[in-house]
C-alpha positions in Angstrom: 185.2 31.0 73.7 184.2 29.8 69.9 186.9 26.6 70.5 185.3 25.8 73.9 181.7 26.2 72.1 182.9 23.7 69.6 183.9 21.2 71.9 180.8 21.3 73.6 178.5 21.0 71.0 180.9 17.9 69.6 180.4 16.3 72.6 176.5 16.8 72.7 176.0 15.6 69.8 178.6 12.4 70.5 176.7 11.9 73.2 173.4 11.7 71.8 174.1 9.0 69.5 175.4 7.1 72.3 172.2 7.3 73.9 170.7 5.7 70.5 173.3 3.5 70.2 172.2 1.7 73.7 169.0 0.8 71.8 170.3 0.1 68.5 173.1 -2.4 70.1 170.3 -3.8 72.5 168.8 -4.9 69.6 171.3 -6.5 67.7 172.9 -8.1 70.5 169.5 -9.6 71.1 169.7 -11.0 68.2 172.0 -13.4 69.4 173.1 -13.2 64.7 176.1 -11.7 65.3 178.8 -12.7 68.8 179.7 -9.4 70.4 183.2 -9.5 69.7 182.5 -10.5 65.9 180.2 -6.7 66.6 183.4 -4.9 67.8 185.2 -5.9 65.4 182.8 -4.9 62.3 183.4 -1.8 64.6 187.2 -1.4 64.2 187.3 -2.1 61.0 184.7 0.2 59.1 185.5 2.8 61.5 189.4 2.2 61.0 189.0 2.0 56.9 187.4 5.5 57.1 189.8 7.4 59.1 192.8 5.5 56.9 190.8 7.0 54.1 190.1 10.5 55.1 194.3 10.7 56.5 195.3 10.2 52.6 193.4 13.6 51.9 194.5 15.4 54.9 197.9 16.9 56.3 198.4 14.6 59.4 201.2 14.8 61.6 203.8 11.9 61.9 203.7 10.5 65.5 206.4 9.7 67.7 207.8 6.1 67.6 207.3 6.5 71.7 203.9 7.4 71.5 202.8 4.4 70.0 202.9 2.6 73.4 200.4 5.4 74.7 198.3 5.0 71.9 198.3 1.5 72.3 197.1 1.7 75.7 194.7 4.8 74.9 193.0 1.9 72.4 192.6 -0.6 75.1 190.7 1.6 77.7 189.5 4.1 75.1 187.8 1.3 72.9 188.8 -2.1 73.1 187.6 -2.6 76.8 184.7 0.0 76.7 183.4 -1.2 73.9 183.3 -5.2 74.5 182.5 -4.7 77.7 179.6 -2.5 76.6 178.1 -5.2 73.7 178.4 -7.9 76.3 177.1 -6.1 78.6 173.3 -4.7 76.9 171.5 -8.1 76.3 171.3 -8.1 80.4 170.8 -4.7 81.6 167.3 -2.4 80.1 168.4 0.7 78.2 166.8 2.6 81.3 169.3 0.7 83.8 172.3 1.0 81.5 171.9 4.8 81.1 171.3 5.4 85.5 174.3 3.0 85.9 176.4 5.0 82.8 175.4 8.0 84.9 178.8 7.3 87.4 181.0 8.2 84.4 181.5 11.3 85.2 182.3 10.5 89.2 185.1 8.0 87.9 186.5 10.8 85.5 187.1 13.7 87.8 189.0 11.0 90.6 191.4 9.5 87.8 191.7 13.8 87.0 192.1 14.6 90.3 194.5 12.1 90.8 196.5 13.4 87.9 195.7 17.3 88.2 195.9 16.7 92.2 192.4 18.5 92.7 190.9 18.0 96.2 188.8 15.2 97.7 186.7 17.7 99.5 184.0 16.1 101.8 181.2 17.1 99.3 182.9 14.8 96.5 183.2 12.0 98.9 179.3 12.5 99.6 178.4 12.4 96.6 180.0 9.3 96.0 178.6 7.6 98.5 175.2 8.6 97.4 176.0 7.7 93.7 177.3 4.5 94.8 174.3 3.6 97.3 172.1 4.5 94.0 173.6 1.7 92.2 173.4 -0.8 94.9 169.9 0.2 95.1 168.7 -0.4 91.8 170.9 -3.9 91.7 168.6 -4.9 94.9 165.5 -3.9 93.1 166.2 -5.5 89.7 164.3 -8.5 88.8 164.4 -11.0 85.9 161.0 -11.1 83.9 159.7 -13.2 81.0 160.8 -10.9 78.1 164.6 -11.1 78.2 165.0 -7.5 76.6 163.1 -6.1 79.8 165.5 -7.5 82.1 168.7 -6.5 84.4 171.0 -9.1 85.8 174.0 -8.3 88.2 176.3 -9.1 85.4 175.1 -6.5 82.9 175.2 -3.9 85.6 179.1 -5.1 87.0 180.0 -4.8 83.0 178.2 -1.4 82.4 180.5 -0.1 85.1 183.9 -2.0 84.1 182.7 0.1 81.2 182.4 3.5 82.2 185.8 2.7 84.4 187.9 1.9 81.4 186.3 4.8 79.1 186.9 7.5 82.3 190.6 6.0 82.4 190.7 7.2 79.2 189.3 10.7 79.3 191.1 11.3 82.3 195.0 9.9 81.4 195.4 10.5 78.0 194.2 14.0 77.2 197.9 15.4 77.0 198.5 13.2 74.5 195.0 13.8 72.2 195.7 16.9 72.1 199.3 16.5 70.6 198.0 15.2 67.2 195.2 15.7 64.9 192.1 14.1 65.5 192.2 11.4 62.3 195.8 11.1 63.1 195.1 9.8 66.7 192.2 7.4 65.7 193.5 5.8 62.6 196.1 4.1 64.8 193.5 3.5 67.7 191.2 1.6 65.2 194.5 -0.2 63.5 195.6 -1.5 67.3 191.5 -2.6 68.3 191.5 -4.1 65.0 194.8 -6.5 65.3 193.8 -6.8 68.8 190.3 -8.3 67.8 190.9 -10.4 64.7 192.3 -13.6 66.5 189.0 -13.7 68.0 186.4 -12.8 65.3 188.1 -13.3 62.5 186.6 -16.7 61.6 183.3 -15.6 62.3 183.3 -12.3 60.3 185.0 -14.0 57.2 182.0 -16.8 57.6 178.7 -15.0 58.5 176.1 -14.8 55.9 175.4 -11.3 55.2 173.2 -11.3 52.3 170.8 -13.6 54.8 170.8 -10.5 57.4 167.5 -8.4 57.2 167.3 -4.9 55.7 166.5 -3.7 60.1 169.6 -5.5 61.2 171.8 -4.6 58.5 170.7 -0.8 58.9 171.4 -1.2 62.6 175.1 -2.2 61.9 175.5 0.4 59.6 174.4 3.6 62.7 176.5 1.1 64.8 179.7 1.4 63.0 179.3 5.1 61.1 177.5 7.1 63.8 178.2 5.5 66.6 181.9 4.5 65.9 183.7 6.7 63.4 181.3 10.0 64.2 181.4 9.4 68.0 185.2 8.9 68.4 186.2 11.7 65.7 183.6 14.3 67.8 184.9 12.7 71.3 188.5 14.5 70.9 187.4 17.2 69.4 185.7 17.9 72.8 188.5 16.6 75.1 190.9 18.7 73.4 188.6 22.2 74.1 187.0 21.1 77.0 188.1 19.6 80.7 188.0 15.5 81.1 185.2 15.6 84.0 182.8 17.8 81.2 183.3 16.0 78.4 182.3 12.8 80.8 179.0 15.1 81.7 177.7 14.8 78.9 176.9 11.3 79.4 173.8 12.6 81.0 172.3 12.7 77.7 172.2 9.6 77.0 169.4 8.7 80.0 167.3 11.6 78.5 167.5 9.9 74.8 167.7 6.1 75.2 165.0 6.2 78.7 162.4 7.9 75.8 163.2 5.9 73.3 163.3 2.3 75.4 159.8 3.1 77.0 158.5 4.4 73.6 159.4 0.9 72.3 157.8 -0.6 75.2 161.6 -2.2 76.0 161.6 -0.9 79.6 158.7 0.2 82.3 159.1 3.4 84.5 158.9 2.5 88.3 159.7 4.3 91.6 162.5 2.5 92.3 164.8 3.8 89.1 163.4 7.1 89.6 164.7 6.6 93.3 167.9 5.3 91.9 168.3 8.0 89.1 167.7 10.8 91.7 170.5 9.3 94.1 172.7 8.5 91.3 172.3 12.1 89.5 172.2 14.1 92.7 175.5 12.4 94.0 177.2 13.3 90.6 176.3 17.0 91.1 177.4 17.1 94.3 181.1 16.3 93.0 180.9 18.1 89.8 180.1 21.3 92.0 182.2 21.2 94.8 185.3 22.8 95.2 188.2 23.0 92.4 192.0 23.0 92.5 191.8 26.7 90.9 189.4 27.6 93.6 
């Protein structure tokens, strides 16, 4: 009971700085100072240096030569794609929109799981679904481009958001056998050292060249939360969780992030509140419940 409490209170509180981290990348990526792979890739590497340098003061366990092939897969959904897709993703989708569209995470996660753990497609999954899905379609309808670019959704943000959560749930759902087979800083160092070779050809120029003593004290500060909190924190807390807790409620806990970065993005005055994404919040939420409550493999 106490390791199952543990993993959901890691996850909670990974989750919550996701839901700041949709309005602290919004803003940098706004920015238009920084490319969003040159972002990832500030990402890898401060996340990377700090799990290299915590694994030289802890007992970590050697991993398999064959695992390495998993791991470097487990780095291209787990971070590589989720992540790029993610920064190129926020300059054209409001916080509001990214968090109802993030909401299908947990939908994606229990098929790949019940594709793996062979749990039933029971005819309440496959309605929620359909609602869930009709949600999405209805708030890419209702979206519409305005003056202010940070207030608006395109179809392109929204297609990304979900290559995102798709690539992340391909993660929580295929590779919790092997998370759980090695300590947490163990697993990560290497997933950082593969995103990192695997994003230098492309930024490397551009990190090596930018001009960070020109960069305000706001943005500077943002890339800091972006890479400690809501890099190294985030993916140390994230197997923590999937090692206590199921794949589909680890994914759960992306409902959070609405709660959090909705708040904080109408707060800001980044995003308005209208019927139609409560309608689409409402369909998208209530299909999700429906297949997180219907009927288990156990049962």
């Amino acid at each position: 009971m106490n390791s199952k409490l543990l993993g959901h209170l890691a996850c909670f509180i990974a989750y919550s700085i996701f839901g700041i981290n949709i309005i602290v990348c919004k803003d940098l990526t706004s920015s238009h100072l920084i490319s969003p792979m040159a972002l990832f890739c500030l990402r890898s590497i401060g996340a990377g240096l700090l799990f290299w340098l915590i694994s030289l003061f802890t007992s970590g366990e050697k991993v398999e030569r064959k695992d390495f092939v998993k791991i470097f897969f487990a780095s291209v959904l787990g971070f590589f794609l989720t992540q790029i897709t993610f920064l190129i993703a926020i300059p054209d989708i409001t916080p509001m929109d990214c968090s109802i569209v993030s909401a299908i995470s947990p939908i994606l996660t229990m098929f790949i799981a019940a594709f793996a753990l062979k749990e039933p497609i029971t005819l309440r999954k496959a309605g929620g679904v359909a609602i869930s899905f009709f949600g999405i379609i209805f708030l890419i309808l209702n979206s519409v481009s305005v003056s202010d670019a940070s207030r608006q959704t395109s179809l392109v943000g929204i297609l990304l958001i979900i290559a995102n959560c798709l690539s992340f749930s391909l993660y929580l759902g295929l590779f919790k056998p092997l998370i759980a087979r090695y300590p947490v800083v163990t697993f990560m160092k290497w997933i950082f050292l593969f995103s990192t070779l695997m994003s230098l050809p492309f930024a490397g120029h551009e990190i090596a060249t930018i001009n960070y003593a020109a960069l305000s004290g706001t943005f500077l500060s943002e890339l800091a939360y972006l890479i400690i909190c809501a890099t190294f924190v985030t993916y140390f807390l994230i197997p923590v969780g999937q090692k206590r807790i199921r794949p589909t409620l680890v994914s759960m806990y992306s409902y959070v992030q609405p709660i959090i970065a909705t708040t904080i993005s109408i707060c800001l005055g980044m995003d308005t509140l209208g019927w139609q994404k409560v309608l689409a919040a409402l369909m998208v939420f209530g299909g999700v419940m429906m297949v997180n409550f219907s009927r288990s493999a156990k049962r």
